[in-house]
C-alpha positions in Angstrom: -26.6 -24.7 54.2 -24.5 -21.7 53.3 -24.3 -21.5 49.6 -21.6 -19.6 47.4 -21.8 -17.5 44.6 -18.6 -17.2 41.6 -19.1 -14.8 39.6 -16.8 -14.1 36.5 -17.2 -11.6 33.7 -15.1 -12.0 31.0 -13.2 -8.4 29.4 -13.5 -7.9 25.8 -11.6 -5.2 24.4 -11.8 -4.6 21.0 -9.7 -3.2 18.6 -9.9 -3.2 14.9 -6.9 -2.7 12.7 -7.4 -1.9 8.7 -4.6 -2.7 7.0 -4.8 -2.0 2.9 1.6 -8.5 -12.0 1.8 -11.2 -14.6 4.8 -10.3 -16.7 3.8 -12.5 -20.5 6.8 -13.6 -22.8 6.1 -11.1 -25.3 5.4 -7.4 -25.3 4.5 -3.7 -27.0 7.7 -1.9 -27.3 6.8 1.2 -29.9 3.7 2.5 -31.4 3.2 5.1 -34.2 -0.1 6.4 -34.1 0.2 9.9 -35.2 2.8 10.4 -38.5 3.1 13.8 -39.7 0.6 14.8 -42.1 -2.4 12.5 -43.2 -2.1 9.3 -41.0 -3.1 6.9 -43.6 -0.6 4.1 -44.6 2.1 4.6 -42.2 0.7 4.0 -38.8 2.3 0.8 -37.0 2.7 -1.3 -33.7 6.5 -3.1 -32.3 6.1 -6.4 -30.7 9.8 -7.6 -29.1 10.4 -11.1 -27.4 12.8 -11.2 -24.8 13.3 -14.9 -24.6 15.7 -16.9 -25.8 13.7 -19.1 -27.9 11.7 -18.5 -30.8 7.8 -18.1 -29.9 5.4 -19.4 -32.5 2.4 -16.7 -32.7 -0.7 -18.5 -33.3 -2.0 -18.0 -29.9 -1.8 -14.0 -30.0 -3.6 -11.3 -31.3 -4.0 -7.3 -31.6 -6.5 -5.0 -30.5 -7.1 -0.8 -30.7 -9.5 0.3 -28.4 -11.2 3.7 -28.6 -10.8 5.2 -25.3 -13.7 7.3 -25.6 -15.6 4.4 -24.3 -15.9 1.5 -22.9 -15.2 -2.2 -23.7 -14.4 -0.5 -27.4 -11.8 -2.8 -28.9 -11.1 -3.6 -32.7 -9.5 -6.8 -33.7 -6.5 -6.0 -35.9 -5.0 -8.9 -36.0 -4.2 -12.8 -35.3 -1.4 -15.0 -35.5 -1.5 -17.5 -38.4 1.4 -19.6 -38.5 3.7 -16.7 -38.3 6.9 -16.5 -35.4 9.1 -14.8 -33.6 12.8 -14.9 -33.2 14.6 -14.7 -30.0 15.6 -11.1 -28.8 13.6 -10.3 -31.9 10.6 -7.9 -33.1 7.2 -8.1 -35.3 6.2 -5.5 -36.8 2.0 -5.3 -37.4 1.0 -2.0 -39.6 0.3 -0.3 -42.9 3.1 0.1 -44.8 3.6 -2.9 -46.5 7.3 -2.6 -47.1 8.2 -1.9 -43.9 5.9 -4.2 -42.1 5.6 -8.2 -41.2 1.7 -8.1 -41.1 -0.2 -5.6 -43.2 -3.5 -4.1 -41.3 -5.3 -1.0 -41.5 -5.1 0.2 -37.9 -7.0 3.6 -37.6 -5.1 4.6 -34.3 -6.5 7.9 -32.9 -4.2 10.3 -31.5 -5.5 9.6 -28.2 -7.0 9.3 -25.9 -6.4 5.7 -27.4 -4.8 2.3 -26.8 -3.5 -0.5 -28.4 -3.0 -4.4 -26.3 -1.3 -7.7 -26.9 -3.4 -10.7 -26.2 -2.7 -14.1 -25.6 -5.4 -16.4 -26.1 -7.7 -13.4 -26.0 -6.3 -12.6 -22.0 -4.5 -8.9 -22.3 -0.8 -8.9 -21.4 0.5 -6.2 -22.7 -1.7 -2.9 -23.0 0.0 0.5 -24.0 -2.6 3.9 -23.7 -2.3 7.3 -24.5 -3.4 10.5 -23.6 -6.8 11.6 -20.9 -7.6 8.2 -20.4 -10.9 7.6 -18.4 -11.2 3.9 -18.2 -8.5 2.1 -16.7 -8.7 -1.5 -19.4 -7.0 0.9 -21.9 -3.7 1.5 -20.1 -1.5 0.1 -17.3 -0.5 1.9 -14.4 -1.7 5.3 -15.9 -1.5 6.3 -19.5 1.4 7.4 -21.0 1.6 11.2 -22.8 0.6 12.7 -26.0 3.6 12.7 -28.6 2.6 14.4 -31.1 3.1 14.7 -34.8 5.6 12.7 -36.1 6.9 11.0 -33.0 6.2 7.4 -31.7 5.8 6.4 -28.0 8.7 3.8 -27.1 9.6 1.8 -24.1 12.8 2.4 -22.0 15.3 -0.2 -22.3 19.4 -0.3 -20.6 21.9 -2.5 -22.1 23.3 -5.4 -19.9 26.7 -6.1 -22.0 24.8 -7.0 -25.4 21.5 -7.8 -24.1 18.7 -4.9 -24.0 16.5 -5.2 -20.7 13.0 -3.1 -21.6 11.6 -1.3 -19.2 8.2 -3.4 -17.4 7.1 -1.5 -14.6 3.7 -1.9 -15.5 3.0 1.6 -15.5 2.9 2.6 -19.1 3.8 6.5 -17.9 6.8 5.1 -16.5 7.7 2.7 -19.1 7.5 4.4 -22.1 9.1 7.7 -23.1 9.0 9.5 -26.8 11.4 9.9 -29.4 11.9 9.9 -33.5 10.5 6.5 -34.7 12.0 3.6 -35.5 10.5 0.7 -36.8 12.0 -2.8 -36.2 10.5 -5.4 -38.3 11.4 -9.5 -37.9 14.2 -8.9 -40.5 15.4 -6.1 -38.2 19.6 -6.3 -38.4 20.8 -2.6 -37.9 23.1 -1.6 -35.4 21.9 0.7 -32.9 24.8 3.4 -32.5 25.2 4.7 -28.9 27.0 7.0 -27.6 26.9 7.8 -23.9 29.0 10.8 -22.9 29.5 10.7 -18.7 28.9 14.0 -17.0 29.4 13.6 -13.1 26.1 14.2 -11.3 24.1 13.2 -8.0 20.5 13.3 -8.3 17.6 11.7 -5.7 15.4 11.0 -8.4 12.4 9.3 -6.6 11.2 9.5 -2.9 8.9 7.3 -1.1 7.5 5.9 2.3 6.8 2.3 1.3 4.6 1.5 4.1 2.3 5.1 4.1 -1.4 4.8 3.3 -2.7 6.6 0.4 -1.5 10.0 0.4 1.7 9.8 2.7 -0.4 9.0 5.6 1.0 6.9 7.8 -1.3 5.1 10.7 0.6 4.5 14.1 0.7 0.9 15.5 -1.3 0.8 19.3 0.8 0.5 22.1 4.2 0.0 20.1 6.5 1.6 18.3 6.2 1.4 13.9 9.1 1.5 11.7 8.3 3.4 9.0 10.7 2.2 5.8 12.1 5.1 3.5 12.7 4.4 0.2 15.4 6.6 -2.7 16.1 6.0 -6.3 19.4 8.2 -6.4 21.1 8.4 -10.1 24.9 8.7 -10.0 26.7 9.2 -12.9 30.1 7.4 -11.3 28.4 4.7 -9.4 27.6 4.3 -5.5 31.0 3.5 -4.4 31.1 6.3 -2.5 27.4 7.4 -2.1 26.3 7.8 1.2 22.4 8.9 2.5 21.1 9.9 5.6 17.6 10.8 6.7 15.9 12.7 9.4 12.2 12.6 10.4 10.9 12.8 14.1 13.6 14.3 15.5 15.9 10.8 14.8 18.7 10.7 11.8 18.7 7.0 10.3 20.9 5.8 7.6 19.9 4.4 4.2 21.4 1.3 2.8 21.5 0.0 -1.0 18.5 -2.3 -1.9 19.2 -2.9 -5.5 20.8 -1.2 -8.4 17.9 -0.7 -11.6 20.0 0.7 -14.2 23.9 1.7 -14.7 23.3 5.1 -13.2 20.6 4.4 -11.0 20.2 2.8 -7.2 17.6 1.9 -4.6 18.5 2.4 -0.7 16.1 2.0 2.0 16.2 3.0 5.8 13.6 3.2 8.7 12.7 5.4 11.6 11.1 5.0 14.6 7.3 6.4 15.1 6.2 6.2 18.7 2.7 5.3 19.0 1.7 8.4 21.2 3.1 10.7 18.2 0.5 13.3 18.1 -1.8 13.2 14.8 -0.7 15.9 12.7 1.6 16.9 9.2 6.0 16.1 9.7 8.8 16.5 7.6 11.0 13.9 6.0 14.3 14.8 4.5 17.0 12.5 2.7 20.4 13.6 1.9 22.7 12.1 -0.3 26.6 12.9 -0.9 29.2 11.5 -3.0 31.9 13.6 -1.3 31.8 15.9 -4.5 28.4 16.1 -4.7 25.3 16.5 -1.9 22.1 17.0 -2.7 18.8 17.2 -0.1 15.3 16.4 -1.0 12.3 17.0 1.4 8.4 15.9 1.9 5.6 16.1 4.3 4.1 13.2 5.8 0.5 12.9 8.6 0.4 10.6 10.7 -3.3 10.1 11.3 -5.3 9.9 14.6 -6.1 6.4 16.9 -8.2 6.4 19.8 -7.0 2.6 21.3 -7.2 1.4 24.9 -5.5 -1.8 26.2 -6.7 -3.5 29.8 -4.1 -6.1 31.5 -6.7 -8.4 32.0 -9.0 -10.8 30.0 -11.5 -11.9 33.4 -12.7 -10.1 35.9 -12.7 -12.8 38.7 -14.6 -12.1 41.6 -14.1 -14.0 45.2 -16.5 -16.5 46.1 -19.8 -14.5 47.1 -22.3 -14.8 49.6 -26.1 -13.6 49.2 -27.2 -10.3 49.7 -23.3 -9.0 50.4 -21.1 -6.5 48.2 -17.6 -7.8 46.5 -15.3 -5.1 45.4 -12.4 -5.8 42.9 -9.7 -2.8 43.0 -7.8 -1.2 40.4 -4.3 0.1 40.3 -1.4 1.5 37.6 0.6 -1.7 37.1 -0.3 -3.7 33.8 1.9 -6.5 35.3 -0.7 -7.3 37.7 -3.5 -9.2 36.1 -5.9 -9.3 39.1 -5.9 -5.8 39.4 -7.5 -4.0 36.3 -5.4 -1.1 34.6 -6.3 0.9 31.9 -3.5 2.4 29.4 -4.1 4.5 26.7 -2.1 2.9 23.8 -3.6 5.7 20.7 -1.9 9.2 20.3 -5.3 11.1 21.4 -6.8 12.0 24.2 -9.5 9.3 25.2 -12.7 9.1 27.0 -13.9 5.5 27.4 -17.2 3.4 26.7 -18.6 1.0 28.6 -21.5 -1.5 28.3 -22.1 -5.2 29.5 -24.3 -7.7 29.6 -26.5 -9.9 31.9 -24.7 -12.7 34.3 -25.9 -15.8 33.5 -26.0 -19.1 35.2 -28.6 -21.7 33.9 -31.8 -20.6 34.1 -30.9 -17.4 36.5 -29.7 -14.5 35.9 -27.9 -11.5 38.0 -28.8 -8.1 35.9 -25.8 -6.5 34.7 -27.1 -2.8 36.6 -25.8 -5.0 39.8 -22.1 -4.2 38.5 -20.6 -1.0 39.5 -17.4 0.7 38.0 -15.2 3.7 39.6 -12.5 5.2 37.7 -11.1 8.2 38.2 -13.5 9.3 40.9 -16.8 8.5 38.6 -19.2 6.0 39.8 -21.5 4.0 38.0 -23.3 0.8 37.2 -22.7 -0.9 33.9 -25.6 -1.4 31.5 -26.5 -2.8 28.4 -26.4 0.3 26.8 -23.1 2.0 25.9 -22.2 4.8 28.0 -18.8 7.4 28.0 -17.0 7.7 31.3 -14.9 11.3 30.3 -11.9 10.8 31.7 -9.8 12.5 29.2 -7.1 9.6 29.4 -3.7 10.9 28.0 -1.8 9.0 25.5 1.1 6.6 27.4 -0.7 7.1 30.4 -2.3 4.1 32.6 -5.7 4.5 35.2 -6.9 2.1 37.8 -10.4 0.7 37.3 -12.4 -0.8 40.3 -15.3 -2.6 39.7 -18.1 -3.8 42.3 -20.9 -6.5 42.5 -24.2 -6.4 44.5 -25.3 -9.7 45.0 -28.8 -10.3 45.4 -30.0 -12.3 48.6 -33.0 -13.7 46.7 -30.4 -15.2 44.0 -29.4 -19.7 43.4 -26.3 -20.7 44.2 -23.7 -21.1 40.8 -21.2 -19.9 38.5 -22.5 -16.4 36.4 -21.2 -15.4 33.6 -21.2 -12.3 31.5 -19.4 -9.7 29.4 -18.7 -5.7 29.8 -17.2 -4.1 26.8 -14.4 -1.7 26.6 -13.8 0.8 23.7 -12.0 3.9 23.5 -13.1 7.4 21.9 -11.3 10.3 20.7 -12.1 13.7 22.5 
């Protein structure tokens, strides 16, 4: 009887991809920590509460940490029956005419920190100065004020309500200026007087989907939009703001995403990175124009090397084989064709590629994986278990036909055999 022999080997191509905020009621909005002259008696911590209810404090507390090491706080205080009013402030320091609870706080002039807790849990910690451990600030530590000054936290006025700054970056939210206590019987009012000076200014720019550093990875085989992100101030609005960018040789145009102050707007826009892109530094520039105004800011970018190969097939399915005979299954060009293995080089570098497999199995028999044979671009060679480089130098974009052969033995039982041959893809 004439037996048959199917033998399939199932393709695996590989290819890895990496890809890489509790906001509490109540908050820190001012610390004093270094009054001119001797510090003693006058040193002081602003607590605000931005809801419209009052909040009873029995649950919170106050902390200084020593930011010369670690896991150094002191207890300052805890919430005993006292509360807060609505849009209102506490005021916890040493001055006892001035404050709503009376502590000695020994605040250094930094590097230091000061933190809010709710039932003990942190949420809102304010540091200061060369901060090495990152439990004594948020974001990264906000600067030095020096004598006489107190660190505060931004705020904008949205008709009578003031909106603090919470960024959780305590460099971003908090500035420094002359201080100015505010206590629960706090009832002044805050004089401002905001004199408008036309101006166009791109305050901020960002690629929101770069890896650390600006780099940006390119996605195999497709195209990536890389999104472009501006914080422009304006001192008479965004009526007539426009912003265009240029990177890769393409112009894209920004939209708005979001106004964060009176003065100041988000727009975001994308371009187009091509996945064969050679690894290397590019430019990025944004300009924005009022029609009275233009301004254009610039910054470098890399996009970062990927060896990545794609096959059009998941099987290699040979024809039903006789003992003792040779089956070839061609290559060509076309991934459209499934039966027909094609290679394409879907990185931006050049590629050699590696190649390994294992046995063919079927039950208890076996066909050794040496028995397969590859050709691509004129080298020949049998597949094996260990992982060999075919250098073929395959350009990015570019596609290769790979052939592949099978020796059956003569001495071999009839039956399906199965295996696998690996496929990865190395820079040169």
């Amino acid at each position: 009887m004439k037996q048959t022999i199917s033998i399939i080997l199932v393709l695996i191509n590989t290819l890895a991809l990496v890809s890489l905020s509790v906001h509490a009621d109540l908050f820190i909005t001012q610390v004093f920590y270094d009054p001119a002259g001797t510090d003693t008696g006058k040193e002081w911590v602003e607590i605000y509460n931005p809801t419209d209810e009052a909040v009873a404090l029995d649950s919170y507390s106050l902390e200084t940490g020593n930011g010369a090491a670690e896991d150094s706080w002191t207890l300052e205080w805890n919430g005993t029956g006292e509360t807060i009013s609505s849009k209102g402030f506490f005021l916890i320091g040493e001055n006892e005419s001035l404050v709503d609870h009376m502590t000695a706080l020994d605040l250094q002039n930094g590097p230091d920190a000061v933190r809010l807790n709710i039932f003990g849990e942190p949420i809102s910690t304010v540091g200061w100065g060369d901060l090495l451990f990152t439990e004594y600030y948020e974001g990264s530590p906000a600067a030095l004020t020096g004598s006489g000054m107190s660190l505060q936290r931004s705020y904008a006025w949205e008709g009578s309500s003031r909106i603090f700054s919470q960024t959780s970056d305590n460099s971003v939210d908090f500035s420094i200026g002359t201080p100015s206590p505010r206590s629960s019987g706090y009832g002044g009012l805050e004089v401002e007087l905001i004199i408008l000076e036309e101006s166009l200014h791109i305050s901020n720019l960002t690629i929101e989907n770069s890896i650390e550093g600006n780099m940006i990875l390119p996605a195999p085989g497709q195209d990536k939009e890389v999104i472009v992100r501006v914080i422009v101030e304006s001192s008479n609005g965004f009526d007539t703001v426009s912003i265009v960018g240029s990177a890769l040789g393409t112009q894209f145009d920004l939209a708005p995403d979001g106004q964060l102050g009176p003065t100041e707007g988000a727009f975001t826009g994308a371009f187009p990175l091509p996945f064969s892109t050679p690894a290397g530094t590019y430019s990025l520039t944004v300009a924005v124009d009022s029609g009275t105004q233009h301004e254009e800011v610039s910054m470098s970018f890399e996009v970062m090397p990927v060896a990545a190969v794609e096959i059009d097939t998941g099987v290699l399915r040979f024809p039903e084989a006789t003992k003792g005979s040779i089956f070839e299954l061609p290559g060509d060009t076309d991934m459209g064709t499934a039966d027909l293995p094609t290679l394409r080089n879907i990185g931006n570098e050049d590629i050699d590629i590696t190649i390994s497999g294992t046995d063919l199995l079927s039950g208890s028999g076996s066909v050794s994986i040496s028995l397969l044979s590859y050709a691509i671009e004129g080298i020949f060679g049998s597949v094996t278990k260990t992982q060999e480089t075919i250098p073929i130098g395959l350009v990015s974009g570019e596609t290769v036909p790979l052939t592949f052969s099978v020796s059956v033995p003569s001495d071999i039982s009839g039956g399906t055999y199965t295996g696998n041959v690996l496929l990865s893809a190395v820079a040169r």
